[in-house]
Residue, then its C-alpha position, 0 to 999 in steps of 0.5 A: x827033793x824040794x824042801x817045803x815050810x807049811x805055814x798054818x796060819x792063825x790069829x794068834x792071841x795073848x798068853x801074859x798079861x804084858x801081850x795084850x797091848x800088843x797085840x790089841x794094837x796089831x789087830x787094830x792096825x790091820x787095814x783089813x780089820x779097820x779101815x780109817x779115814x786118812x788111814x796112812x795118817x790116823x790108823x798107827x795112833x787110832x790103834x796105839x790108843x785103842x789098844x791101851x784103853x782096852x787092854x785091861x779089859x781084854x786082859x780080864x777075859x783072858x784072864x779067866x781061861x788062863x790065856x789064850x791057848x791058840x798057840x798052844x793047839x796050833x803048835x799040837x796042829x803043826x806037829x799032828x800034820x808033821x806026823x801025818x805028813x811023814x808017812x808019805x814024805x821024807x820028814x827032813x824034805x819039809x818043816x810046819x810052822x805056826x804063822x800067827x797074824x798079830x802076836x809071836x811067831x808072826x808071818x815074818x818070824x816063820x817065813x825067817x824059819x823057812x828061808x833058814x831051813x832052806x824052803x824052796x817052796x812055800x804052803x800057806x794054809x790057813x786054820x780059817x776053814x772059810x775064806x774072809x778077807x778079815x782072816x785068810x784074806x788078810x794073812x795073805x796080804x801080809x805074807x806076799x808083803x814080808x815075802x817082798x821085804x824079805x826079797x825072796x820068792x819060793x814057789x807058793x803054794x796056798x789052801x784058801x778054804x776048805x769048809x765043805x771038805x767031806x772029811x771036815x764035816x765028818x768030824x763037826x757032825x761026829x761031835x754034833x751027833x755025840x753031844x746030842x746023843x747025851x741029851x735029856x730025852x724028857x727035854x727034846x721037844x724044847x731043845x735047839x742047836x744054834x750054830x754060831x758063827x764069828x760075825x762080819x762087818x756088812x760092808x764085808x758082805x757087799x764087797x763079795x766077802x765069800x765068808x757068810x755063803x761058805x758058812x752057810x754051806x758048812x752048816x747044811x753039811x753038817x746037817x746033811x750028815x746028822x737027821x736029828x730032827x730037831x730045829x736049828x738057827x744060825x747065828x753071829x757072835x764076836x762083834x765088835x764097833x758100832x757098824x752093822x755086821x750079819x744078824x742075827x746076834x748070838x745074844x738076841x738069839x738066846x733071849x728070843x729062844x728063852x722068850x719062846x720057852x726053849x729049855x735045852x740049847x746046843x751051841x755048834x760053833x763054826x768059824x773055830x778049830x781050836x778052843x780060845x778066847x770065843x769059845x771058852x769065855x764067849x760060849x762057855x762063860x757068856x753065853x752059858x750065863x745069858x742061856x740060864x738068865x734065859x730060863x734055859x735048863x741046858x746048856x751044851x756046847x759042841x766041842x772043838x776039834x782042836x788036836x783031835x786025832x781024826x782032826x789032824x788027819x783032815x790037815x794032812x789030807x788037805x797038805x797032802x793034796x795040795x803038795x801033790x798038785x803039780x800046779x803052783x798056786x796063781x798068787x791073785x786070790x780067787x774067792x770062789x770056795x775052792x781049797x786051792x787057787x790056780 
């Protein structure tokens, strides 16, 4: 029986106020994220400073969801795909753990659970359905750093992307079809779905990030599964910095559709599973408010899948499969959209 620790990596986020420096100065940290000049001198100071100045108002929109609860759905995540999993699996031969890249349980802190469960073999699966450098790519690099610190080296097993998994855009075009189901027929004619994806930097996209060609994918198979004849946009959210990232902007986009006479807007997000600080604050809040400065009458965003039962079952389909493969994972990424490497 060859014990395994499935890793579900995410970003993690603040739940106290005391978090938020924290983990501000962890994000900014990351090379990947941002890259400095003379960056082994000026990124631990450039982040310590950073994080300060902007921790109260970050704080400030947490604050008004309550915190982040990440964690809260990644720990529902990790149990779903523990139940899921134990209906083919001896539930003592394998252990979930939540693996968060910039707050508590870190990478670190759940490779320590593995070893201590006695893991030999390792699954890092990453709640990113679509592969950026800035999210799966970069908890990758982090977890093959810890696993060097920690002198360890179980067999590795890893889920790059899996946004165009069939049972995945089931469940998006399920909660599409359902949210339009409930609309205003006296509003159709003016009625937009936009998707909104996290945006990336430009300079990501030139370097061959496969992320932007992996969301486009997923939104034409949503709309592959939902004939709602009605026009649709994709658009970027959540920038951040003065460099240029992928356009259109989410708010340009909004103010444009308002301008044009839109009256009803759906919002579809797609870089997220599970509800945080980009959906309750940056869609429900931000971009409802801006939508009714607009003129729009109505505002409807998609729901997350969060812990949703039909969610967790695409969850263990995947760890399933990739534990079934006879074929260890080759370590070196390979960004061609596949679920698997190697």
């Amino acid at each position: 029986m060859t014990r395994t620790a499935i890793l579900l990596h995410n970003l993690g986020g603040p739940t106290r106020r005391e978090e938020m420096e924290p983990f501000l100065r962890a994000l900014f940290e990351d090379p990947e994220i941002f890259r400095l000049p003379l960056s082994r001198w000026t990124q631990g100071p450039f982040a310590r400073w950073l994080a300060r100045r902007r921790a109260d108002e970050a704080w400030a929109n947490y604050e008004r969801i309550g915190g982040s609860p990440l964690l809260e759905w990644t720990r529902l995540q990790a149990e779903g795909l523990a139940m899921g999993l134990a209906e083919t699996m001896d539930p003592e031969s394998f252990l979930v753990l939540p693996a968060m890249r910039y707050s508590s349980p870190s990478i670190r802190e759940a490779l320590e659970a593995a070893r201590d469960f006695g893991a030999e073999r390792i699954l890092s699966f990453p709640l990113y359905p679509h592969y950026s450098l800035a999210t799966t790519g970069s908890s990758e690099r982090e977890l093959l750093r810890r696993l060097e610190e920690m002198s360890w080296n179980p067999e590795l097993r890893r889920i790059e992307s899996w946004a165009t998994e069939p049972d995945y855009l089931d469940c998006l075009a399920w909660r599409l079809r359902r949210c339009l189901d409930r609309l205003d027929p006296n509003l159709r004619s003016r009625t937009r779905i936009v998707y909104a994806a996290h945006g990336t930097p430009l300079s990501f996209v030139r370097r061959g990030d496969p992320y932007v060609p992996q969301i486009e994918a997923c939104l034409l198979g949503v709309e592959e599964r939902v004939p709602h004849g009605l026009r649709h946009s994709l658009a970027w959210q959540s920038r951040v910095g003065p460099m240029a990232w992928t356009r259109p902007y989410l708010d340009e986009e909004v103010s444009r559709l308002g301008r044009e006479g839109l009256r009803c807007l759906v919002v579809v997000p797609l870089s997220f599973v599970s509800d945080h600080v980009e959906t309750l604050y940056e869609l429900d809040i931000l971009t409802r408010n801006q939508a009714e400065r607009a003129g729009i009458r109505e505002f409807h965003r998609v729901p997350s899948l969060n812990a949703d039962p039909d969610f967790l079952g695409v969850l263990t389909h995947l760890a399933g499969e990739a534990l079934a493969d006879p074929a260890p994972s080759n370590p070196a990424h390979s960004p061609k959209g596949d679920r698997r490497a190697g």
